[in-house]
N, C-alpha and C positions, 0 to 999 in steps of 0.2 A: 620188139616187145610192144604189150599194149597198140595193134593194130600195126599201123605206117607209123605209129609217133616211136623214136627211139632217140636216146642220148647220143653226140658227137661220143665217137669212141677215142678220140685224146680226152674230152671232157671226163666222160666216163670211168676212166682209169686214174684221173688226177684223184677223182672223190671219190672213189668207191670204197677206201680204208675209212671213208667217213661219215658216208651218210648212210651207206650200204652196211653197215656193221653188226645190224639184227637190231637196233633201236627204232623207233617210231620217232616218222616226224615230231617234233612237239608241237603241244596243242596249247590254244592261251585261252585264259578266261574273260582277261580285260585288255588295254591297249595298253597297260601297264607291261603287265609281264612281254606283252610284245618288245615294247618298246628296252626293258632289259635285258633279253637276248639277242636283239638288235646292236644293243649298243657292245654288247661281250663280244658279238663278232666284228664289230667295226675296231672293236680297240684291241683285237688277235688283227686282224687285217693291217692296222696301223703301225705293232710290232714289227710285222714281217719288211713292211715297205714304210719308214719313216720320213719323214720329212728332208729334202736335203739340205746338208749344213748351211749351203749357200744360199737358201732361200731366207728370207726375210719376214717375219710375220708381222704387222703393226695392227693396232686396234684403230679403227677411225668413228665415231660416234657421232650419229644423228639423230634427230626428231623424228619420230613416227607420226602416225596420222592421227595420233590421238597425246601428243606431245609426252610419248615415253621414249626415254632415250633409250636405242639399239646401237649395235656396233656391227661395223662393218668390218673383217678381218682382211687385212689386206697380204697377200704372197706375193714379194718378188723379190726377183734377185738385184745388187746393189748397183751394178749397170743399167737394169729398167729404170730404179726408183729416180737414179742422177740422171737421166737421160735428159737434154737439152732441149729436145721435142717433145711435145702431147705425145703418149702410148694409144695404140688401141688397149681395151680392156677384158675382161668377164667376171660378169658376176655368176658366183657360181653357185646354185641353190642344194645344196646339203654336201660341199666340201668338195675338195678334192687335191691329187697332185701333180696336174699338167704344168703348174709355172713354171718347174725346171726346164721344162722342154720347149714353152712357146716361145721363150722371150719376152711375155707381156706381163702386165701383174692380174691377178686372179682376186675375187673381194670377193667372199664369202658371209653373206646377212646372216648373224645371228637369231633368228625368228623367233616368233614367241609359239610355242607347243600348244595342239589339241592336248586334253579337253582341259587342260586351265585355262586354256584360252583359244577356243571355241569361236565359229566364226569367221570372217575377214579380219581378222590380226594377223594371221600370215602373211597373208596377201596382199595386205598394205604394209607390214614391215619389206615385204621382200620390195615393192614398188617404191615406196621410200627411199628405199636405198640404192635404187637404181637411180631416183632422181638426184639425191644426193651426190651420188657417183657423178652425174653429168653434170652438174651446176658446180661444182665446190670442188672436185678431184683434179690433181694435174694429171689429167687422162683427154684422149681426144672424146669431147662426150659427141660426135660423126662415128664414133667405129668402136661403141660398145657391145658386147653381146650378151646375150644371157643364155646360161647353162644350166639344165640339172639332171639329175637320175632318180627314177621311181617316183614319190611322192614329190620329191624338190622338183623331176622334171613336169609334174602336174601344173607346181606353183608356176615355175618358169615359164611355161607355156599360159597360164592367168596374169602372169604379171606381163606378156607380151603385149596380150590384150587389153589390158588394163592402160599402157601405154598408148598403145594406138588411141585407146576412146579419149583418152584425158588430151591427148598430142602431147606427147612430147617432143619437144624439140630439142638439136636435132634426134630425127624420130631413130630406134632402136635399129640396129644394122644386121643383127643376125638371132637368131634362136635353134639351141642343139639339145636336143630334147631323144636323153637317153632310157630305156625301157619304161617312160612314162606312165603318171598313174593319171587317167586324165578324166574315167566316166563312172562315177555309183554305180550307175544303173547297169552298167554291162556285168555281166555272170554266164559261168559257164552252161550249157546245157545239160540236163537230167544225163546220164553215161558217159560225158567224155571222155575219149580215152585221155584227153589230156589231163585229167586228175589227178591221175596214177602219179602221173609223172612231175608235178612241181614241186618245188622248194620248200612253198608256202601254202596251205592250207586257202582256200579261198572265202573260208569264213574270217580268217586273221585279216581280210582285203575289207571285210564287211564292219569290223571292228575299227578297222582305223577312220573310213566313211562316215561312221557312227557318231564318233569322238569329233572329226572337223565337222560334221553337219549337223548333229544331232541324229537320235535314232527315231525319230517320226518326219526326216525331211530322206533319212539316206536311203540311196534306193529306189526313191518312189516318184515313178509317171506324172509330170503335173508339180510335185510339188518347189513350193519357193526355196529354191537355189540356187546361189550366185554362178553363174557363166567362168566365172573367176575362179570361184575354190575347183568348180567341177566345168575344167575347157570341154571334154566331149559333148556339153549341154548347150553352147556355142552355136547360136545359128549361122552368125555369120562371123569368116574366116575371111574374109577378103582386107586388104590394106594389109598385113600380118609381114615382118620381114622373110627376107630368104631365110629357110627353115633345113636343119640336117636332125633325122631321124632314125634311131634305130632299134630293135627290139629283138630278142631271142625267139627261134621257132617254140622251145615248150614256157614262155613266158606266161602268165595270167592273163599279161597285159597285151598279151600279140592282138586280138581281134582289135580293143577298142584303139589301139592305137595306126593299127590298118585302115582303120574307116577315119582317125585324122585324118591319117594320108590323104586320103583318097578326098577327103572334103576339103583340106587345101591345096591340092593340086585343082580340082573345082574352080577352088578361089582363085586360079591363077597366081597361087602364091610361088616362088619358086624353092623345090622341094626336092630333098635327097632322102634317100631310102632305104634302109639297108635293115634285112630279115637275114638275124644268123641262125642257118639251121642246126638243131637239134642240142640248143642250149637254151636253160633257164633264167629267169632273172635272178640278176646279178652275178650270170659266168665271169665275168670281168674279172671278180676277186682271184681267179687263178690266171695272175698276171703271166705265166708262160706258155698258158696258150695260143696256140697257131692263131685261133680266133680273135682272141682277145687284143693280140696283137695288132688284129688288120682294124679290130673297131679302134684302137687306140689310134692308128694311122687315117681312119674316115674321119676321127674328131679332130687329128690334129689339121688334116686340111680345110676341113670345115673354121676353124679358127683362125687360119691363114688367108681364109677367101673373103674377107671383109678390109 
């Protein structure tokens, strides 16, 4: 359908009772109404797959860059937390539920939200807390990582950077950067066939851009934007840690996140790659697919190889 581009057919037939139903995608006016059927589906997603009893949640609270206090949530299990040695760690930029499985604990920044807060406030809370993490955590701060997905793997991928420029020591050991939201300026071309086929409307990509940039910087050639909120705008990728990436064939985000690749393997960064074909972003939520399965198994060794 729609050219060469077609849905994985296990994909396909998970959603088809759902998306395929005779409804229209929805369409948003603001990054509000995004933002609340965003979160309707993250808290049906969190139904289905809760938290495991044994996991741990604590709140840990720092200083931001602007001395507002954030909290850092920390996941693990009760043998991580009593461990006699420094843990490696992850901080993980818009949540998640690997702890059960890695054995390390997981800390999740509380950030503060576009458009209340507009700007580098994400991005110095998510860096904070990274710093935090490493100065003040019984964690190895040698064998931290940062994580995220979509929008959080954007941050993740600025707050990498953001480390390197400032130095951290020791310097950041890994970065896994899932269907990443990383460039404004990137848009599809006038007919894609790939339109047809996303999740998300690519004006709702423009909307959220809007809200962390504002609407007369998103977007636009030239203008003043932080490297940080928006990594694809990144001249230079070099110094960056070993990096694991992965993106779905009908994503939004597949081109700009191809041309990361490609510009840090440039950088001589070293870099893992992985294009699932004929899935959208965030196929992952249908946690029993074939696919979904193996990106769970690329993250989990990516998390083991630090």
């Amino acid at each position: 359908m729609y050219g060469e581009l077609r849905y994985d057919p296990e994909y396909l037939t998970a959603i088809s009772a759902h998306v395929f139903s005779g409804q229209p995608r929805p369409s948003f006016e603001n990054v509000f109404a995004v933002r609340e059927f965003t979160e309707h589906i993250l808290h049906a997603v969190l139904r289905l797959e809760p938290t495991p009893a044994h996991i741990i949640e604590t709140k840990v609270p720092f200083k931001s860059h602007d001395g507002t206090t954030v909290n850092l949530h920390r996941f693990a299990n009760t043998e991580t937390i009593e461990a006699s040695m420094p843990q490696p760690s992850v901080i993980y930029v818009h949540g998640g539920g690997m702890a059960a499985n890695m054995g390390m604990p997981f800390f999740v920044v509380d950030y503060r939200l576009a458009p209340e807060h507009p700007g580098p406030g994400s991005i110095e809370d998510v860096f904070f807390g990274l710093k935090h993490l490493s100065e003040h955590a019984a964690v190895d701060p040698a064998r931290i990582a940062i994580m995220g997905d979509s929008g959080g793997g954007g941050l993740g991928a600025g707050a990498a950077l953001m480390a390197r420029d400032r130095e951290l020591r020791p310097a950041l050991a890994k970065q896994v950067l899932v269907y990443p939201m990383l460039d404004d300026r990137a848009q599809l071309p006038p007919g894609s066939p790939l339109e047809k086929l996303l999740m998300r409307e690519s004006k709702d990509i423009r909307l959220a851009w809007s809200a962390v940039l504002g609407e007369d910087r998103a977007g636009r050639e030239g203008a003043d934007v932080s490297e940080y909120m928006a990594p694809g705008r990144a001249e230079d990728l070099s110094g960056l840690p070993s990096t694991s990436v992965e993106v779905g064939g009908l994503d939004l985000f597949r081109d700009e996140t191809i041309a990361y690749v490609s510009r840090l393997t440039a950088a001589h960064v070293e870099t893992e790659f992985h294009l699932w074909p004929g899935l959208p972003h965030g196929f992952d939520g249908v946690a029993q697919l074939s696919w979904t399965k193996k990106a769970f198994e690329a993250r989990a060794r990516a998390l083991r190889s630090f």
